[in-house]
N, CA and C atoms as an extended XYZ file, in Angstrom:
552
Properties=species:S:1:pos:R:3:atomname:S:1:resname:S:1:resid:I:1 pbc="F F F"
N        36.898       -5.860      109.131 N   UNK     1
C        36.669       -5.483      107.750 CA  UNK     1
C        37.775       -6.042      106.879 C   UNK     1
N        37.359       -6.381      106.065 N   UNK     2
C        38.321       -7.129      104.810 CA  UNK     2
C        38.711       -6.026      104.216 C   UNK     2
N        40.361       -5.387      104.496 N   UNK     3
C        41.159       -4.471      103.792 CA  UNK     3
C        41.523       -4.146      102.589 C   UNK     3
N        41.198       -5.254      101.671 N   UNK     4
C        41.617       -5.402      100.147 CA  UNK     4
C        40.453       -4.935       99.739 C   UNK     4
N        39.088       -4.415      100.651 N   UNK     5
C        38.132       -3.573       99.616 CA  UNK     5
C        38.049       -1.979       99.978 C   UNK     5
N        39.485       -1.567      101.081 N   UNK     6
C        39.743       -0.335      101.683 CA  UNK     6
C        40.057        0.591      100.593 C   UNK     6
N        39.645        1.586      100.568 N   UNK     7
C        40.313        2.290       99.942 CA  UNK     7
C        40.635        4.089      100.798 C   UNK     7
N        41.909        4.672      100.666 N   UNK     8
C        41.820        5.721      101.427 CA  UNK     8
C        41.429        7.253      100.345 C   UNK     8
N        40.595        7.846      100.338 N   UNK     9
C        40.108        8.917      100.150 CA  UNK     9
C        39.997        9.858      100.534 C   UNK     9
N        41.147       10.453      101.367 N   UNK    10
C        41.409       11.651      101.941 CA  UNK    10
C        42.759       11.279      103.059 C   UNK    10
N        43.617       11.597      103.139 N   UNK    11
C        44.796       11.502      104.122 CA  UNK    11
C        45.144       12.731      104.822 C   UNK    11
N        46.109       12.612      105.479 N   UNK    12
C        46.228       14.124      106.543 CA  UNK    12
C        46.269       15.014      105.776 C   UNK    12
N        47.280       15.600      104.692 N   UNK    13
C        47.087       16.689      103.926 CA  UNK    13
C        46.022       16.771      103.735 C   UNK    13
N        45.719       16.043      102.738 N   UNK    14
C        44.092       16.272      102.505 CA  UNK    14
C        42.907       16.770      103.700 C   UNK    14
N        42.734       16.062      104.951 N   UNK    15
C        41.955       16.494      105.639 CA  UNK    15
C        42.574       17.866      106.248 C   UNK    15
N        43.505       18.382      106.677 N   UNK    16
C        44.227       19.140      107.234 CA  UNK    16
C        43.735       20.610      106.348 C   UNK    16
N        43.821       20.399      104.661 N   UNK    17
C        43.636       21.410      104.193 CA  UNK    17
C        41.682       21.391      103.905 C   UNK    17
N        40.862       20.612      104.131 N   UNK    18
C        39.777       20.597      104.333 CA  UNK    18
C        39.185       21.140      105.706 C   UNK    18
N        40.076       21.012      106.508 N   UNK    19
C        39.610       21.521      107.686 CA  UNK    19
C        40.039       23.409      108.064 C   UNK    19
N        41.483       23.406      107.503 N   UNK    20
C        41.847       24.727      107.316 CA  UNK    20
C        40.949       25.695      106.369 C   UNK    20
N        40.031       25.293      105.460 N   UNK    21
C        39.203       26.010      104.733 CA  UNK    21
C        37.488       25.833      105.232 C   UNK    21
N        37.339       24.935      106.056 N   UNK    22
C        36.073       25.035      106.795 CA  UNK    22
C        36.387       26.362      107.783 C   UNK    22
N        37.408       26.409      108.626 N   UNK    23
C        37.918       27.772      109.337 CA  UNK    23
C        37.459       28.884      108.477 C   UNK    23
N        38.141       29.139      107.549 N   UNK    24
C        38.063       30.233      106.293 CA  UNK    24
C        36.553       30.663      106.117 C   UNK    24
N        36.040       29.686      105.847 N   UNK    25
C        34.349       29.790      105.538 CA  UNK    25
C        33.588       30.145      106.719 C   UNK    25
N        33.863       29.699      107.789 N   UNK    26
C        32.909       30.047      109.062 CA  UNK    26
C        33.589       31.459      109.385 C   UNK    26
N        34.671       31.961      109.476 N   UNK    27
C        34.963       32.999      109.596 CA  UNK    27
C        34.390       34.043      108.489 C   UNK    27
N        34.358       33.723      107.384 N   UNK    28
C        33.747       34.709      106.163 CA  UNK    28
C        32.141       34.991      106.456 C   UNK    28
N        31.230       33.650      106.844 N   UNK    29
C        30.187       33.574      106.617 CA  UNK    29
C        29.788       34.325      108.169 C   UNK    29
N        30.487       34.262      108.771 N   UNK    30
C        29.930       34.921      110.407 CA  UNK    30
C        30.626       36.596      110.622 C   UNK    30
N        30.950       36.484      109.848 N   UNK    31
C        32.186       38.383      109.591 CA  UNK    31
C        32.524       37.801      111.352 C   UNK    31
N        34.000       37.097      111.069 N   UNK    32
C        34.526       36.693      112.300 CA  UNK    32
C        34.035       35.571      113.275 C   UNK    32
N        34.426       35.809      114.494 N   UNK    33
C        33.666       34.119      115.716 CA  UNK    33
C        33.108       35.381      116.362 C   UNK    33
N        32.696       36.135      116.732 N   UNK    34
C        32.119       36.762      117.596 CA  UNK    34
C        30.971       36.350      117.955 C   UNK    34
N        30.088       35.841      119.206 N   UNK    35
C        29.093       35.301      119.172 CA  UNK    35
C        29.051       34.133      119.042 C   UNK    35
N        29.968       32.957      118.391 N   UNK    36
C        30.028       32.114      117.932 CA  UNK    36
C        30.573       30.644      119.114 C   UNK    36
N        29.836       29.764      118.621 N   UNK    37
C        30.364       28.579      119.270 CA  UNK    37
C        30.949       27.532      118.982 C   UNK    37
N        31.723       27.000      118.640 N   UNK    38
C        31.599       25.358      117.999 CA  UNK    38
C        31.447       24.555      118.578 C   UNK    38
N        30.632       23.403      118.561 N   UNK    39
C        30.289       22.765      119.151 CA  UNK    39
C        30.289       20.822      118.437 C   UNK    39
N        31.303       19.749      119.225 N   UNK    40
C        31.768       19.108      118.179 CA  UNK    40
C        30.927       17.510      118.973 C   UNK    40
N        30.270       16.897      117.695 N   UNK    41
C        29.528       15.974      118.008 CA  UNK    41
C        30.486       14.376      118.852 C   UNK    41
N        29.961       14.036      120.170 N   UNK    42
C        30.820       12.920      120.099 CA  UNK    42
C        30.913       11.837      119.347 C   UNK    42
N        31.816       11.159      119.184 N   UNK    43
C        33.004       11.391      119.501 CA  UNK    43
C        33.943       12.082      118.430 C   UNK    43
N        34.415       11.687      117.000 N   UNK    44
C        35.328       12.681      116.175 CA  UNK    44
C        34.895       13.383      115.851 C   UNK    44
N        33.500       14.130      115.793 N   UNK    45
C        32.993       15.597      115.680 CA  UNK    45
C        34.076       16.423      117.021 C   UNK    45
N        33.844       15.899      117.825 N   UNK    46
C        34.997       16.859      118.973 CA  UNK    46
C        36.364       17.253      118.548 C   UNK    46
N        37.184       16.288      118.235 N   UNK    47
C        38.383       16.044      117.835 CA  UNK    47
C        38.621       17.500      116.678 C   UNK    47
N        37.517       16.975      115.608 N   UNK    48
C        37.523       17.966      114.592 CA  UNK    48
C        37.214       19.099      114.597 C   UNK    48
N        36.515       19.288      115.758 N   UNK    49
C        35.683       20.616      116.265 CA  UNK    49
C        37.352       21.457      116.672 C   UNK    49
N        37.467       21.153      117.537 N   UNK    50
C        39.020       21.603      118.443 CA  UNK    50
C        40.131       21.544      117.003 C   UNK    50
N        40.189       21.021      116.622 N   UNK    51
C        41.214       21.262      115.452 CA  UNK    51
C        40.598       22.574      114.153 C   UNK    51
N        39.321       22.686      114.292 N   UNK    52
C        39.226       24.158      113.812 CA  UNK    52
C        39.416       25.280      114.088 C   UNK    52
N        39.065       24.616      116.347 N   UNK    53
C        39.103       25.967      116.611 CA  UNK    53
C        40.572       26.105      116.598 C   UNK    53
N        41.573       25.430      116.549 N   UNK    54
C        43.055       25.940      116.327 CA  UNK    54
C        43.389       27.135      115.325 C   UNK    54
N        42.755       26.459      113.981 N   UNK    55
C        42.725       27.478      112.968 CA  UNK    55
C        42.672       28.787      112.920 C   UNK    55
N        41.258       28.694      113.462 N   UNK    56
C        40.523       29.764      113.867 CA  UNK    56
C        41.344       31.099      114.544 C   UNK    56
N        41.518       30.507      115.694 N   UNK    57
C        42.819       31.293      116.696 CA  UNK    57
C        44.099       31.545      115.571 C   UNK    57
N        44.631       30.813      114.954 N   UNK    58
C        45.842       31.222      114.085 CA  UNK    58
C        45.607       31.973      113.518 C   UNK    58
N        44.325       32.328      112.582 N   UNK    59
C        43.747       33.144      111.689 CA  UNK    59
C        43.660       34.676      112.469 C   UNK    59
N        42.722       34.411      113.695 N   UNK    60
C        42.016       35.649      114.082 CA  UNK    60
C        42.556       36.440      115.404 C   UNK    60
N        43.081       35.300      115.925 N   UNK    61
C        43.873       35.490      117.556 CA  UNK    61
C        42.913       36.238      118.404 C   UNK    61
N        41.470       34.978      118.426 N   UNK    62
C        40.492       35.372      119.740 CA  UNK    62
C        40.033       33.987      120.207 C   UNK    62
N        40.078       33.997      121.003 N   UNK    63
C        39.111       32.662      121.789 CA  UNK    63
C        38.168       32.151      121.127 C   UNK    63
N        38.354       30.802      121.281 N   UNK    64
C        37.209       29.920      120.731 CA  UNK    64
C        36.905       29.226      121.208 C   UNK    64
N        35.188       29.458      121.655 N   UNK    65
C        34.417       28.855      123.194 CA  UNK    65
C        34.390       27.356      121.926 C   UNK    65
N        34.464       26.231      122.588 N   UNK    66
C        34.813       24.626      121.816 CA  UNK    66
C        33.313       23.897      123.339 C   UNK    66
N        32.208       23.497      122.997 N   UNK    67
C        31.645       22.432      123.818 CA  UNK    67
C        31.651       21.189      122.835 C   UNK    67
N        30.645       20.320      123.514 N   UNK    68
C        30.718       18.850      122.967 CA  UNK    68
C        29.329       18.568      123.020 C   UNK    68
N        28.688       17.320      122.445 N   UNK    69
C        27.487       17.235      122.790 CA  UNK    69
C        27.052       15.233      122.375 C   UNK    69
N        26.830       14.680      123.113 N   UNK    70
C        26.664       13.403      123.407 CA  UNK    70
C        25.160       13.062      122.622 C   UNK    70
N        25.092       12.479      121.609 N   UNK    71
C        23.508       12.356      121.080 CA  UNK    71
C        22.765       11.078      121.453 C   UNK    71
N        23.567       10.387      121.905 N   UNK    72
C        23.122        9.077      122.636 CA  UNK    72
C        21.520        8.964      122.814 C   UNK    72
N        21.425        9.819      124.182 N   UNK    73
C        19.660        9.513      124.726 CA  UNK    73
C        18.932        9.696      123.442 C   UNK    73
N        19.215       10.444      122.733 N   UNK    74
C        18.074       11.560      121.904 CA  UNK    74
C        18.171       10.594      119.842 C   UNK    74
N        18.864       10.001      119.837 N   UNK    75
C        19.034        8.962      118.574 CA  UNK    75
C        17.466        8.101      119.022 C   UNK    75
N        16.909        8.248      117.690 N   UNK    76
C        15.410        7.663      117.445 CA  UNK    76
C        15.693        6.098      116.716 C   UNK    76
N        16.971        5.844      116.120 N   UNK    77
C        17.090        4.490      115.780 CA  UNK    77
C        17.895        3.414      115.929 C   UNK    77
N        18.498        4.056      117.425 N   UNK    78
C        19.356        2.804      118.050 CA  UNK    78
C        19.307        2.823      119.680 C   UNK    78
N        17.713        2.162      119.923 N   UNK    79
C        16.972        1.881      121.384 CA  UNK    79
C        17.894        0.405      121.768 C   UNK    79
N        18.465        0.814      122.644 N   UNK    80
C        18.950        0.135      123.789 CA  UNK    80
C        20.320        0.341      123.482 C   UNK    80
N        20.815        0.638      122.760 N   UNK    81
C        22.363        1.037      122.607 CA  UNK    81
C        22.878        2.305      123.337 C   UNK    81
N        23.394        2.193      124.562 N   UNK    82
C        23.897        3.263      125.489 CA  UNK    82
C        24.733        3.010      125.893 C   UNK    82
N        25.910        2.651      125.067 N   UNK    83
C        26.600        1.877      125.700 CA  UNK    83
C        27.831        3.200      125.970 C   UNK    83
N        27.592        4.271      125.202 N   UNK    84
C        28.646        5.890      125.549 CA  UNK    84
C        28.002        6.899      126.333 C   UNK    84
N        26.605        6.366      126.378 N   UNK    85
C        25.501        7.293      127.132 CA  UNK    85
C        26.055        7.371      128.699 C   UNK    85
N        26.229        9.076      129.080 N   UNK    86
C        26.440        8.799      130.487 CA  UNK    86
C        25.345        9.433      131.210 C   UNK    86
N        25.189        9.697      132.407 N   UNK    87
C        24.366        9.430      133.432 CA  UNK    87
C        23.888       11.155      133.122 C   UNK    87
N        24.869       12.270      133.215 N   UNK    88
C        24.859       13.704      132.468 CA  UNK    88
C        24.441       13.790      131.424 C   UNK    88
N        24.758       13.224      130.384 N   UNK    89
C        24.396       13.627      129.236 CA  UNK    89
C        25.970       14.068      128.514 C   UNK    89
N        25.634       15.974      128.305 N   UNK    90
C        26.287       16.433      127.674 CA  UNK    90
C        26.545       17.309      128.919 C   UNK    90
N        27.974       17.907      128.943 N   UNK    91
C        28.664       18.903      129.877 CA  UNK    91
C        27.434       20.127      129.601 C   UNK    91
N        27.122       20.588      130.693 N   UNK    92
C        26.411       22.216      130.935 CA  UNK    92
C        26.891       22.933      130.060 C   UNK    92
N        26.457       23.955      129.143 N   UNK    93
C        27.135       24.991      128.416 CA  UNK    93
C        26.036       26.149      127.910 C   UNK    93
N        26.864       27.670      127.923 N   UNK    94
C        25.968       28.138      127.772 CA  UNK    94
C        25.600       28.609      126.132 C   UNK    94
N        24.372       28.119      125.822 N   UNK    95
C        24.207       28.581      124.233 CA  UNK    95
C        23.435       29.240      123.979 C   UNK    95
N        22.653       30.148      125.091 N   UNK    96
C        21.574       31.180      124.797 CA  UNK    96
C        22.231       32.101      123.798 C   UNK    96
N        21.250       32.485      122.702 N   UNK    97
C        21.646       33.455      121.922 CA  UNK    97
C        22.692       33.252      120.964 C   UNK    97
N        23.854       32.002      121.315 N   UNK    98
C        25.201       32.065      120.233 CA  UNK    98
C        25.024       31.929      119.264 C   UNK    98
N        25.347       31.684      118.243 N   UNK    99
C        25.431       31.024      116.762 CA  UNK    99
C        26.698       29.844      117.368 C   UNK    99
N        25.803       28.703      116.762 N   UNK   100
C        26.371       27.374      117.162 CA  UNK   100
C        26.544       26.788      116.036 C   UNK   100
N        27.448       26.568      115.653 N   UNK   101
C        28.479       25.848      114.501 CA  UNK   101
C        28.419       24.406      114.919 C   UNK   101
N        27.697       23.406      114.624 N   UNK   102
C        27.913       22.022      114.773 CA  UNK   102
C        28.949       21.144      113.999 C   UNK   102
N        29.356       20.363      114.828 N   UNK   103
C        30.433       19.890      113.814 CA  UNK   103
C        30.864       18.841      114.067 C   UNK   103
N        30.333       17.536      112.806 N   UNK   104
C        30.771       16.015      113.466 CA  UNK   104
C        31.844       15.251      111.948 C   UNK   104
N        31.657       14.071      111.929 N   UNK   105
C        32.939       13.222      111.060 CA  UNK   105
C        31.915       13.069      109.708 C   UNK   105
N        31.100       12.637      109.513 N   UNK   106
C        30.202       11.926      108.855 CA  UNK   106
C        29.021       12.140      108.437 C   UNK   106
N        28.250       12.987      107.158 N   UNK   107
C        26.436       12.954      107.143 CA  UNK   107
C        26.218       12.031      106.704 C   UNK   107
N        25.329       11.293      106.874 N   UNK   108
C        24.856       10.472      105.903 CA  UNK   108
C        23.065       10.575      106.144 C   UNK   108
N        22.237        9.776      106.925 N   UNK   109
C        21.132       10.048      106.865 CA  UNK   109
C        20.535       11.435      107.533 C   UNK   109
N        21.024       12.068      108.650 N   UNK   110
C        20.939       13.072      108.771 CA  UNK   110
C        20.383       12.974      110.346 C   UNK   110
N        20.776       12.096      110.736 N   UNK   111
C        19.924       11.596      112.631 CA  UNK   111
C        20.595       11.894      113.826 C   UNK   111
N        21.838       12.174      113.021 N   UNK   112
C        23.091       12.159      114.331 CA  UNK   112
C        22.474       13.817      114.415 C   UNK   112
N        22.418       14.653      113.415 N   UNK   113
C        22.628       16.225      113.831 CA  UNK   113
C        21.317       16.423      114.002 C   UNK   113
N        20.203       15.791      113.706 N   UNK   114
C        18.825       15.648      114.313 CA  UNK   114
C        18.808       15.445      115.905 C   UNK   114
N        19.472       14.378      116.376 N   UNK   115
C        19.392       14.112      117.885 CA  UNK   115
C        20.730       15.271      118.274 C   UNK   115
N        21.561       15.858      117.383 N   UNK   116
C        22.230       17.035      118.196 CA  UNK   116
C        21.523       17.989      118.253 C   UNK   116
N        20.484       18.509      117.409 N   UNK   117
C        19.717       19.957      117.271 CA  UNK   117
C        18.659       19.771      118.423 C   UNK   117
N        18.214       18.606      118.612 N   UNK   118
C        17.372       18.154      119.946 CA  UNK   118
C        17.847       18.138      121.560 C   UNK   118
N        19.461       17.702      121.714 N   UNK   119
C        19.707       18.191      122.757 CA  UNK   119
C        20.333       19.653      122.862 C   UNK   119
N        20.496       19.711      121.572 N   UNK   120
C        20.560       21.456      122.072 CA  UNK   120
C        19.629       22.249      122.254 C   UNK   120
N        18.430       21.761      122.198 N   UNK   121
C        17.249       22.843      122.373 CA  UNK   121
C        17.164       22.719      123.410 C   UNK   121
N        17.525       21.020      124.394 N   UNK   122
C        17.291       21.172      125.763 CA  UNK   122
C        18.290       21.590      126.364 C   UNK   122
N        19.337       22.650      125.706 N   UNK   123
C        20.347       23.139      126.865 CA  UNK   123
C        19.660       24.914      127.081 C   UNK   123
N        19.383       25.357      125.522 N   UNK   124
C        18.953       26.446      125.672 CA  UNK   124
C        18.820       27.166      124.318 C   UNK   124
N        18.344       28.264      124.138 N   UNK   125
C        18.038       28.680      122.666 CA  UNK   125
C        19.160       29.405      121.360 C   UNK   125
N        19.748       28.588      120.696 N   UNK   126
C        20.887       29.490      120.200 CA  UNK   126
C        20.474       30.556      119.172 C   UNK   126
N        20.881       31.692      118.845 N   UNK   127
C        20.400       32.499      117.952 CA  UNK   127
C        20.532       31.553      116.550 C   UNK   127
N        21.198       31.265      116.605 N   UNK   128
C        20.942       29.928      115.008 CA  UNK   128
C        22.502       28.752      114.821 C   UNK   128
N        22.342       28.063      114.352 N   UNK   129
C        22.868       26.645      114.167 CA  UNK   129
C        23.527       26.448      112.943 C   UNK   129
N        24.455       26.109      112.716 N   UNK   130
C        25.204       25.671      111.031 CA  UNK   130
C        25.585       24.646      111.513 C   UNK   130
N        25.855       23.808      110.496 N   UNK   131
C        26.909       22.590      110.517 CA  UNK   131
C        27.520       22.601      109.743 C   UNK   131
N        28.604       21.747      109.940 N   UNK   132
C        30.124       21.420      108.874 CA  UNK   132
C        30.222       19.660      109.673 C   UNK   132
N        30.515       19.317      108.478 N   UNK   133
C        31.178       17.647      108.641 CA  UNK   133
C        32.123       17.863      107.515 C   UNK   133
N        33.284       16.969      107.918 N   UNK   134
C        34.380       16.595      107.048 CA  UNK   134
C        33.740       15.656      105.624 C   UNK   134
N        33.380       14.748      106.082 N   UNK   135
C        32.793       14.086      104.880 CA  UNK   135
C        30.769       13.964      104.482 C   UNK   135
N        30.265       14.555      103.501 N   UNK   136
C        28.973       14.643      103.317 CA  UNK   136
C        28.661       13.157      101.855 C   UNK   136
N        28.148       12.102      102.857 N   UNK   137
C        28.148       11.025      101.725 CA  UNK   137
C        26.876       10.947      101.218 C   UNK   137
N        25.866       11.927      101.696 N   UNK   138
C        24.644       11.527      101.111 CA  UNK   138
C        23.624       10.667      100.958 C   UNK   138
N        22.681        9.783      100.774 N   UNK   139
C        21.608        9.282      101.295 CA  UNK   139
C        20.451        9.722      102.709 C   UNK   139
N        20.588       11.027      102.682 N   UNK   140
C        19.408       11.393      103.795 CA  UNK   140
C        18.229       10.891      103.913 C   UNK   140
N        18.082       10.822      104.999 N   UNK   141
C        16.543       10.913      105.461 CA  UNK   141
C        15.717       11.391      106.402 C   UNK   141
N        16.399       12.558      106.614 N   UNK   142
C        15.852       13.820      106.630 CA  UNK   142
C        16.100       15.176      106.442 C   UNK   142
N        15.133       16.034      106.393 N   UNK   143
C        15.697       17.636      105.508 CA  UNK   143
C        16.674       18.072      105.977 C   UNK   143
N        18.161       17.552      106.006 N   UNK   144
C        19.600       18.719      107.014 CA  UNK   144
C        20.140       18.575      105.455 C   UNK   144
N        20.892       20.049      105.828 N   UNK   145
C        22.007       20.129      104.587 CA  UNK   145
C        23.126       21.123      105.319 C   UNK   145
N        24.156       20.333      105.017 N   UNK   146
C        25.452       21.072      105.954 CA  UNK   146
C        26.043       22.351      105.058 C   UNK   146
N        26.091       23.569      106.211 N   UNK   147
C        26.710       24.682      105.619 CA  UNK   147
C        28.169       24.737      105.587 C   UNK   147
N        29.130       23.784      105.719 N   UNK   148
C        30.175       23.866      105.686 CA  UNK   148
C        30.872       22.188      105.385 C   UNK   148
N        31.581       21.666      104.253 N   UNK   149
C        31.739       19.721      103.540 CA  UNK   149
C        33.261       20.371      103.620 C   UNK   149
N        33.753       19.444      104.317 N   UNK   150
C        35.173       19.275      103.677 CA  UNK   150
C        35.490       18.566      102.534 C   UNK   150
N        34.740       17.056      102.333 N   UNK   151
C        34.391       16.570      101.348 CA  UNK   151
C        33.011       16.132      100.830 C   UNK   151
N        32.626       16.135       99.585 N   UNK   152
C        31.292       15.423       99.267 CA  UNK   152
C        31.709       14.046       98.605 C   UNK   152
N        31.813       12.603       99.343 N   UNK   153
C        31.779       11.431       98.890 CA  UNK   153
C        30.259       10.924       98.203 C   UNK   153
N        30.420       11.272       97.199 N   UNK   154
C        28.668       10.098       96.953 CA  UNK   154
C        29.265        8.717       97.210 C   UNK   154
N        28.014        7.917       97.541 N   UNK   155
C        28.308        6.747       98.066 CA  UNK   155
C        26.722        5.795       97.921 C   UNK   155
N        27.348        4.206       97.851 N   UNK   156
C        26.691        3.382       97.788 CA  UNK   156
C        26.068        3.154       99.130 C   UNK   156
N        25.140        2.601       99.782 N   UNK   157
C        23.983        1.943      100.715 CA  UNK   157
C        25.993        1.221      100.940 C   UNK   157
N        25.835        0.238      100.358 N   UNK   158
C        26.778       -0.957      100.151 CA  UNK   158
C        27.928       -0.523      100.759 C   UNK   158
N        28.566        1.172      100.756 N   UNK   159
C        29.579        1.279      101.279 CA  UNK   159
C        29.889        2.157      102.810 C   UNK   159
N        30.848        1.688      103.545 N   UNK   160
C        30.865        2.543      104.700 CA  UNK   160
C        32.365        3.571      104.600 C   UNK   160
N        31.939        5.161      104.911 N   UNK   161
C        32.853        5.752      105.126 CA  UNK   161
C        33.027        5.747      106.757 C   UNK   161
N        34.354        5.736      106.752 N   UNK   162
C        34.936        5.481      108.244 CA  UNK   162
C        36.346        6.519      108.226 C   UNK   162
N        36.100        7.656      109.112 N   UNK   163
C        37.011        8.988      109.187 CA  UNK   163
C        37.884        8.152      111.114 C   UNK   163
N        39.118        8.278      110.048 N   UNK   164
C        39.929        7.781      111.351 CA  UNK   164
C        41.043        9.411      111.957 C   UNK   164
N        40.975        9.133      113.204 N   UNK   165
C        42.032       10.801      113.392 CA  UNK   165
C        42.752        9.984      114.626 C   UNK   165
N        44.204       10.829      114.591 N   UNK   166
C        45.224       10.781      115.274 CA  UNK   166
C        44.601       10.375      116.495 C   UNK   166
N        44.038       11.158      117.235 N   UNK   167
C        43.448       11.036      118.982 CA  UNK   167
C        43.023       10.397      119.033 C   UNK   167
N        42.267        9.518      118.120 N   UNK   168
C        41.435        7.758      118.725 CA  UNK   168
C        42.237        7.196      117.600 C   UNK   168
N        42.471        6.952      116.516 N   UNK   169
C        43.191        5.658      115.444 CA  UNK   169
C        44.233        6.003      115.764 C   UNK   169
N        45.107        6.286      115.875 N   UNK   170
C        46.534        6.518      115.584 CA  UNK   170
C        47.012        7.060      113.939 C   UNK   170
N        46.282        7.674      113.509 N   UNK   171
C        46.122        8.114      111.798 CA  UNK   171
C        45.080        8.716      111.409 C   UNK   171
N        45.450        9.782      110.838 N   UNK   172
C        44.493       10.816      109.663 CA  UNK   172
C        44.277       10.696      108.685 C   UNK   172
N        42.972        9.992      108.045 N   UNK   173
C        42.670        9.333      106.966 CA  UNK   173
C        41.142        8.711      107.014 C   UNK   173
N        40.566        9.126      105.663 N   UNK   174
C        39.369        8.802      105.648 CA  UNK   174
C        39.091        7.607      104.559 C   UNK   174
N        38.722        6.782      105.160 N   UNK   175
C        38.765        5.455      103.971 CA  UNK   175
C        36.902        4.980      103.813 C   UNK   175
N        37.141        4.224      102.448 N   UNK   176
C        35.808        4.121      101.939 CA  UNK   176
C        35.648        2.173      102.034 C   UNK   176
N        34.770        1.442      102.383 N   UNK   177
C        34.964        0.684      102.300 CA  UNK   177
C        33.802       -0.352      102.000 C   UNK   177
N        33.698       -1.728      101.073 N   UNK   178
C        32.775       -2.140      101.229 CA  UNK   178
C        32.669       -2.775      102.146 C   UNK   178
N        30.658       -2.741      102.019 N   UNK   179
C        30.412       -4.135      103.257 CA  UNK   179
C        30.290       -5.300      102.537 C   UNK   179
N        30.170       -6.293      103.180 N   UNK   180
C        29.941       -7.446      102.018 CA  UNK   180
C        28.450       -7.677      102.398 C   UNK   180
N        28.393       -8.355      101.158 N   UNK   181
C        26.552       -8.427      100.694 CA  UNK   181
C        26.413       -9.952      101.428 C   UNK   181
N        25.086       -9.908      102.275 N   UNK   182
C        24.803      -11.111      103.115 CA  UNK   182
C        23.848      -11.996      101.823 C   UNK   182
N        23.555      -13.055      101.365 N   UNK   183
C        22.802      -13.851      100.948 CA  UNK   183
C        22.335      -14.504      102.093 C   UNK   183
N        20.702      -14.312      102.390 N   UNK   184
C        19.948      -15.045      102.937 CA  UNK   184
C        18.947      -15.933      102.657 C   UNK   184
C-alpha cells in the first residue's frame, strides 16, 4: 500500500479507551457477565475479544469464559480461499443457553458475523447474540447492526480500513487508506 494515502484514525489511547467503554456497555446492558460469553472472531476479533475480557475482570472481578470462532468454511464469498481454514474448524465450546457477545475488528458488509452466527448455530443454541466491533464503516449487505462501535468510520467503496494491534502488527492503530482506482 502506498503510505502517503495512510492516514491513522484511532491510536492506542484512542482504541484502549474505545475498548474500555465497550466493557462498560456490555456490562450495563447484561446487569453484569453472568451467563455471558465473548466470543472473538478470527483473527483480531480474538485479540480484541481478550482485551475486553481484561476490562471486564478489572471492573467486576469474575471470570470471563473468552472462545474464538474461525468463519472460514462458512464465508459465502471467498470459495477456495482456505488458506486459515483448519481441519477442526473452531475449538469445541459450550454455548447452549449463554448470551454470546461477538466480537471482531471491522463491519463493513456484514458476512464475516453472518458466517460467525452460522457456525455458531452449528456449535449449539445461545440464548441470544450481540456484537461489538471496534470500527463500524458501513456499506452493508446484509440486515446486522452491531450492539456495541467503538468507532463509526463512514467510508468510501474506494477506501480500506485496516485495524492493526500489538499481537500481530507490532502497533495499536487503526488507519484508513486509499485503494488506487484501476483504469481498464
Amino acid at each position: 500500500m502506498n503510505k502517503e494515502h495512510e492516514h491513522v484514525l484511532m491510536d492506542e489511547t484512542g482504541m484502549r479507551r474505545a475498548l474500555t467503554r465497550i466493557a462498560h456497555e456490555i456490562l450495563e446492558r447484561n446487569k453484569g457477565f453472568e451467563n455471558c460469553m465473548l466470543i472473538g472472531v478470527r483473527t483480531r476479533g480474538i485479540y480484541l475479544a481478550r482485551r475486553i475480557a481484561e476490562r471486564i475482570m478489572e471492573i467486576e472481578n469474575v471470570p470471563v469464559p473468552i472462545g474464538e470462532i474461525d468463519v472460514t468454511r462458512y464465508r459465502d464469498d471467498r470459495s477456495g480461499s482456505l488458506e486459515h481454514a483448519s481441519d477442526e474448524g473452531s475449538p469445541a465450546m459450550d454455548i447452549h443457553n449463554k448470551k454470546l457477545i461477538l466480537f471482531d475488528d471491522v463491519l463493513y458488509t456484514g458476512r464475516t458475523v453472518r458466517a460467525a452466527m452460522d457456525a455458531l448455530m452449528d456449535l449449539g443454541r445461545p440464548q441470544m447474540i450481540q456484537l461489538g466491533v471496534l470500527v463500524d464503516r458501513g456499506h452493508r449487505e446484509l440486515p446486522i447492526r452491531p450492539d456495541y462501535v467503538g468507532k463509526n468510520i463512514p467510508t468510501s467503496r474506494l477506501e480500506n480500513i485496516e485495524v492493526l494491534l500489538s499481537e500481530v502488527d507490532g502497533v495499536d492503530q487503526v488507519v484508513i487508506t486509499q485503494q488506487r482506482r484501476h483504469h481498464g
